[in-house]
C-alpha positions in Angstrom: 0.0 0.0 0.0 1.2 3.6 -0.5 2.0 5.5 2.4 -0.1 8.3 3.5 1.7 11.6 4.2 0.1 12.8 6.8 2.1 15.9 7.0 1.6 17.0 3.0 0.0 20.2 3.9 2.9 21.2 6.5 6.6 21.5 6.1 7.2 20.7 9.8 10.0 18.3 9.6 11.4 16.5 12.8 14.6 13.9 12.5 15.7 12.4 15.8 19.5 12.6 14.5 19.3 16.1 13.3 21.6 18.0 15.8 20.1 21.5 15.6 16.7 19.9 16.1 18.1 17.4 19.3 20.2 20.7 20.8 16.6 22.5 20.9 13.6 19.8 19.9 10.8 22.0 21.5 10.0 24.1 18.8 9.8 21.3 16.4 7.8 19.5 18.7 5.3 22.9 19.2 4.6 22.6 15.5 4.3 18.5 15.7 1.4 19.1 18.1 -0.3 21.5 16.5 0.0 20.6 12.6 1.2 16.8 12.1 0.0 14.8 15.4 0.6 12.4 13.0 3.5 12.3 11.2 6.2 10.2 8.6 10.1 11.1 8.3 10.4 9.3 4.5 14.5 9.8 4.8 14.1 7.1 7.8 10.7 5.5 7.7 9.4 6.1 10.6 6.1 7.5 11.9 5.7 9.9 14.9 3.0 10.7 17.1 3.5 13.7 19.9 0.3 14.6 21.8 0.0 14.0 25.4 -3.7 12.0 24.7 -2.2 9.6 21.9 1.3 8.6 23.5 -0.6 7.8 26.6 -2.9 5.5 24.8 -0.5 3.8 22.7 1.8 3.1 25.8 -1.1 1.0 27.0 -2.3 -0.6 24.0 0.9 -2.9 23.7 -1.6 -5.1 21.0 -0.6 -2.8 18.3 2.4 -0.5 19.3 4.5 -4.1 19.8 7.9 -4.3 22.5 9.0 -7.2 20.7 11.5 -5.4 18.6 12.7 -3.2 21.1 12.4 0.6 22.1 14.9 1.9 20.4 14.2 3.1 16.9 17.3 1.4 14.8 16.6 -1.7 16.7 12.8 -1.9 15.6 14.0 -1.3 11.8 17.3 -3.6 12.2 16.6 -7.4 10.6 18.2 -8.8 13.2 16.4 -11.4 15.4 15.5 -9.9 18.9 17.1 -12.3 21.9 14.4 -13.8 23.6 14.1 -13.2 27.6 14.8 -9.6 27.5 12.0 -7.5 29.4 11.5 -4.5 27.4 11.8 -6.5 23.9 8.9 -9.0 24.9 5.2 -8.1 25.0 2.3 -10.2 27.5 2.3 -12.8 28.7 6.4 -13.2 28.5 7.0 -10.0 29.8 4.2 -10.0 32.7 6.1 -13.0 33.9 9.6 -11.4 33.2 8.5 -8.3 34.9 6.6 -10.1 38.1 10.3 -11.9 38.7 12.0 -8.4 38.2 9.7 -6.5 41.0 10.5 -8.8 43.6 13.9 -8.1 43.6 12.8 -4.2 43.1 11.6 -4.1 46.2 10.6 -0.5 48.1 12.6 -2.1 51.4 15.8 -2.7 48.9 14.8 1.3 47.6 15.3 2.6 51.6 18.0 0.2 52.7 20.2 2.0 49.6 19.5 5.5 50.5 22.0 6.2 53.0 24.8 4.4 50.4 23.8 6.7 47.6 23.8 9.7 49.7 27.4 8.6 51.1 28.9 8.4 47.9 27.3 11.7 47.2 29.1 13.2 50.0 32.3 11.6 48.8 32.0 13.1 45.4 30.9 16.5 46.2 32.7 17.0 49.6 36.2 17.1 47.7 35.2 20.3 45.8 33.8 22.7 48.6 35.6 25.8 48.2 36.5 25.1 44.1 34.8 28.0 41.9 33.1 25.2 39.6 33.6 21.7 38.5 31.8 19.7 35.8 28.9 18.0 37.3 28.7 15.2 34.7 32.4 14.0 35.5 32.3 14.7 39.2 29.0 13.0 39.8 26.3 12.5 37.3 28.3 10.2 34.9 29.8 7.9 37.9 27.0 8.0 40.3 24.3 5.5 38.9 26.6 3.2 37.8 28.1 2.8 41.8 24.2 2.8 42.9 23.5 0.0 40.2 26.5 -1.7 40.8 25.4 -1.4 45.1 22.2 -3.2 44.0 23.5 -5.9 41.9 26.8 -6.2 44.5 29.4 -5.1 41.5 32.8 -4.9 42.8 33.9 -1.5 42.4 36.3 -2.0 40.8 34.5 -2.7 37.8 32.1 -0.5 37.5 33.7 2.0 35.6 34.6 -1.0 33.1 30.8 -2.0 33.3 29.4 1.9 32.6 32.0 2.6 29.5 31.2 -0.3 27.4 27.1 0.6 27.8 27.9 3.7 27.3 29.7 2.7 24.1 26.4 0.7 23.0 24.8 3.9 23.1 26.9 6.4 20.9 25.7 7.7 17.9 27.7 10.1 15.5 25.9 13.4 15.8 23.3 13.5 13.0 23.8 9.8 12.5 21.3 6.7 13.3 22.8 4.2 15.9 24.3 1.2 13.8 23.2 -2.0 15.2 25.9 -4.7 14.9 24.0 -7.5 16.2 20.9 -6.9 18.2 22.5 -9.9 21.0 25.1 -8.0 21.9 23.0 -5.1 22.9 21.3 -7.1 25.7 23.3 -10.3 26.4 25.3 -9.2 29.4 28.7 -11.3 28.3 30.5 -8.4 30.5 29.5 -9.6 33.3 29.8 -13.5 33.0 32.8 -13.4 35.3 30.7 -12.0 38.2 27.7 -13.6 37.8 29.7 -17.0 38.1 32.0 -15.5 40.8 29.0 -14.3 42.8 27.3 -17.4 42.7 29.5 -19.3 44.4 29.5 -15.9 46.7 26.4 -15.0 47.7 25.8 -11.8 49.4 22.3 -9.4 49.9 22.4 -7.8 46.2 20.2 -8.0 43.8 22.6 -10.4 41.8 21.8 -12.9 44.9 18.3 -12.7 44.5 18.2 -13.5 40.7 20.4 -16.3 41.0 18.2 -17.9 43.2 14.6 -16.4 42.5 12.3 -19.0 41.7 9.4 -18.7 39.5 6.5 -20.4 37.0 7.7 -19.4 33.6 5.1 -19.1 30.6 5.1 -23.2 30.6 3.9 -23.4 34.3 7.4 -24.5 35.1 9.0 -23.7 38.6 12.4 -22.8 38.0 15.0 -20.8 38.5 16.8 -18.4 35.9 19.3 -19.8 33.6 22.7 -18.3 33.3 21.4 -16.2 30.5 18.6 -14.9 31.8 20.7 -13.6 34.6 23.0 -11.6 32.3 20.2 -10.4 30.3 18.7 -9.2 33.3 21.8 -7.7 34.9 22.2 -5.9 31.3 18.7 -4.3 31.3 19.7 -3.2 35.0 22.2 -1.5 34.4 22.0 -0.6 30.7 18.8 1.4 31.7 19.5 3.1 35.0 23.0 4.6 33.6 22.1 6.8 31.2 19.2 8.3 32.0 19.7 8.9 35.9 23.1 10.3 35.2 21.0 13.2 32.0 18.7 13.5 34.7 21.5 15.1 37.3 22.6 17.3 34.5 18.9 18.5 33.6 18.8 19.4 37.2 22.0 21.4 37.4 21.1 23.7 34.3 17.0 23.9 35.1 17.8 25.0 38.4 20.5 27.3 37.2 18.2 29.0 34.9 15.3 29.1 37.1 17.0 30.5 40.3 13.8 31.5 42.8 12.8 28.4 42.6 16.2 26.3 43.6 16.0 29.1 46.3 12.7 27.8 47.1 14.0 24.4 47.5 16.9 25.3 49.1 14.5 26.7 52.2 11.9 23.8 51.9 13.2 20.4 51.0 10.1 18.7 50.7 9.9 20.3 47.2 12.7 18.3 46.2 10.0 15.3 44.9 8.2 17.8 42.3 11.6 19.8 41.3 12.8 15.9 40.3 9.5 15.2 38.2 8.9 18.9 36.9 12.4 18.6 35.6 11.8 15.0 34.2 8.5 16.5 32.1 10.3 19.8 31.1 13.1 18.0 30.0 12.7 14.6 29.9 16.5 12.3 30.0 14.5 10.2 26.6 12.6 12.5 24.8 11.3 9.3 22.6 11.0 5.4 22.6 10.1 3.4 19.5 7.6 0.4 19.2 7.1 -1.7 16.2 3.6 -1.4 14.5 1.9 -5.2 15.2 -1.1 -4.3 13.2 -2.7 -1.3 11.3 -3.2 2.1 13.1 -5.8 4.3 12.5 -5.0 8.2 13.4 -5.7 11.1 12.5 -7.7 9.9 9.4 -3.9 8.3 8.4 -3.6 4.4 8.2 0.1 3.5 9.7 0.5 0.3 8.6 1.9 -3.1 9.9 5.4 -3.4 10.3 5.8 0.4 10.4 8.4 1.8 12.9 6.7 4.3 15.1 8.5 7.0 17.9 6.3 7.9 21.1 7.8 11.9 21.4 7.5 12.1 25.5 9.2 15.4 24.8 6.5 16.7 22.8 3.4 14.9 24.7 5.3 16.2 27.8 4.6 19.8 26.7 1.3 19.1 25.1 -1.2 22.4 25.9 -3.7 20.0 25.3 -2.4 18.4 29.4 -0.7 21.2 30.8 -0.9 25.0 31.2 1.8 26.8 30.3 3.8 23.6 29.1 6.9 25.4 28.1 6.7 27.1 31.6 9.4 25.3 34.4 7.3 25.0 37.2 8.3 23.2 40.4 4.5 23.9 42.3 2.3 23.2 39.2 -0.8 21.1 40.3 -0.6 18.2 38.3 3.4 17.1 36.8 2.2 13.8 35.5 4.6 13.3 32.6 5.3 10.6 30.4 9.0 10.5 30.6 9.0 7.0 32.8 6.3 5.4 30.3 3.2 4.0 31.3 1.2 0.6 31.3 3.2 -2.6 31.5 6.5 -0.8 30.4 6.3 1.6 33.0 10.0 2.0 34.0 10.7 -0.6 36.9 13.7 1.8 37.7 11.7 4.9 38.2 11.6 5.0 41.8 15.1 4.7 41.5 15.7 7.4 39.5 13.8 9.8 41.4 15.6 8.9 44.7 19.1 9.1 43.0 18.2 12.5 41.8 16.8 13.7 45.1 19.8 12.8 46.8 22.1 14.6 44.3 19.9 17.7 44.2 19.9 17.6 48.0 23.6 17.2 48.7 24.6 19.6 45.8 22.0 22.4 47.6 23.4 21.3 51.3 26.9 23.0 49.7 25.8 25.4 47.2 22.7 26.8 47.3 23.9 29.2 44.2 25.6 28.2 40.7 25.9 29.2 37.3 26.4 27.1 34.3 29.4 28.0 32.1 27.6 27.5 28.6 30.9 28.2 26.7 32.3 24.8 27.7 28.6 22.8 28.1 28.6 20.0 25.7 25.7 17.9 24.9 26.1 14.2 24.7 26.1 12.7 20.8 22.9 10.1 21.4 19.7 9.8 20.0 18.3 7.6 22.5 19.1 9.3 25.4 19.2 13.6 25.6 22.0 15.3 28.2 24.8 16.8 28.8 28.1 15.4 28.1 30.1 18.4 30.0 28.3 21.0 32.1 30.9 22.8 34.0 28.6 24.7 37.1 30.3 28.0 38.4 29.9 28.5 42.5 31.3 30.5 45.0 
């Protein structure tokens, strides 16, 4: 069938690679909303869709906006065979299961127990560079600091964890204006770096989340009881860690320069801390760490009197739906006391972000600790470098001026 343009009778054009539109998406995504809801990128076949209503919906209806090839566009399009047994490339009832095992080791208790760790290490970090007139926050804490939390909860020595982060990291990079190139869609989510401590750790058990995932037992999809193979494990100590490194180390940046820019209100936190909760998720809708996740089209899609078809590739723009009118007032406003932040930037329906909770305690912490030493800073925008990823949206260097 011949494809549609839904956007014939607009020249909005949005490109997930293009670096002028990544450095500042919001104005493409104003015109998104407002004159192709629905919309098709021919250069990379894919379709879009950006309003607050419509993302929302398709993150529930997994039926047609399909896991099973991934969430991350070049993945979806890649013809590579997706490894079974990896939670966010599996739809129900494989990923119910999957995702059942995951929470029990997710556990609110394990959440509190690691609070006081992450707020140590914070301390560590940040205690070194009272009296400095700046520092980069990315080096000195945002790019180390979820990889030691992740590596607390799976029991990673830490002496590896810099190994660990570097090679995800590496998985990620894009060339800027460039899609991702996907070698082989295994070695994105098999875990092989970690084989050696996996297999060390089972013969050392400890109270980690490694621990628990050797020895969880379940009923699979068969109705069998059992415990996780060996490549489970990895796979699931990949998704771990893959997933809470990048984002909770954009989200530490985001905070530094929102909070720069918007300075009444870090003073406003900085005299009542129990605003740190809505600074954390106003900053995660006004500038969300991914601005986009892909699904693959399992069956024709209505919209917008447009037919997507089957086996399209489709982007859910959190970064547009996140500053949809349509939801919020004033969406391109930075708020921290608006009534209602509920953004889309963790997802929603069965692939709501396990980590979340995670996130949004690592960022308190960090916000906290960085206002218990400076309660002002600039950001030195000469030197601020944004990261080269289309997955993922931060800052690569973000040097903060104090004192």
């Amino acid at each position: 069938m011949t494809k549609a343009s839904p956007s014939s009778d607009t020249d909005v054009y949005y490109d997930p690679y293009d670096v002028g539109i990544v450095k500042d998406p919001y104005p493409t995504y104003a015109r998104l909303l407002e004159e192709a809801p629905i919309y098709y990128n021919e250069r990379y076949d894919f379709w879009a869709i950006s309003r607050y209503a419509d993302v929302e919906k398709a993150l529930s209806n997994w039926q047609t906006f399909s896991s099973d090839r991934g969430d991350i566009l070049e993945l979806v399009q890649s013809q590579f065979d997706m490894p079974k047994g990896v939670m966010m490339m599996e739809d129900p009832p494989v990923h119910t299961m999957l995702r059942g095992l995951m929470s029990r080791v997710f556990t609110p208790r394990r959440m509190a127990a690691i609070e006081d760790q992450v707020r140590q290490y914070c301390v560590n970090c940040l205690d070194p560079l009272v009296g400095s007139d700046g520092f980069d926050i990315i080096a000195e804490l945002a790019s180390m600091m979820p990889m030691r939390v992740i590596g607390m909860l799976l029991g990673i020595p830490e002496s590896e964890q810099v190994t660990v982060r570097d090679v995800n990291d590496a998985n990620l990079r894009t060339k800027p204006g460039a899609p991702m190139k996907v070698v082989n869609a295994d070695r994105i989510a098999d875990g092989r770096i970690y084989a050696d401590y996996v297999e060390w750790r089972s013969h050392n058990p400890s109270d980690d989340l490694m621990t628990a995932l050797l020895n969880v037992e379940f009923d699979d999809e068969h109705g069998v009881t059992r415990k996780l193979t060996r490549k489970e494990v990895l796979h699931y100590t990949q998704v771990v860690a893959g997933a809470g490194n990048e984002t909770t180390g954009r989200l530490i940046g985001w905070l530094a320069k929102v909070l720069a820019e918007h300075p009444d209100q870090r003073r406003a936190v900085v005299e009542d801390r129990s605003l740190l909760n809505r600074t954390i998720d106003e900053t995660l809708r006004f500038e969300p760490t991914g601005p986009h996740v892909a699904r693959y089209m399992a069956r024709d899609f209505e919209c917008y009197g447009t037919t997507v078809p089957a086996g399209s590739a489709m982007l859910l723009l959190f970064g547009a739906a996140n500053r949809d009118p349509r939801r919020f007032a004033n969406p391109d406003t930075f708020d921290i006391h608006r009534d209602n932040i509920s953004h889309l930037t963790f997802g929603k329906g069965v692939h709501y972000c396990l980590g979340a909770n995670l996130a949004r305690l690592e960022g308190r912490v960090a916000l906290d600790e960085l206002l218990n030493r400076w309660p002002e800073w600039d950001v030195d925008y000469e030197t601020a470098v944004l990261a080269p990823t289309s997955t993922v949206r931060g800052w690569e260097r973000l040097r903060i001026v104090v004192g």
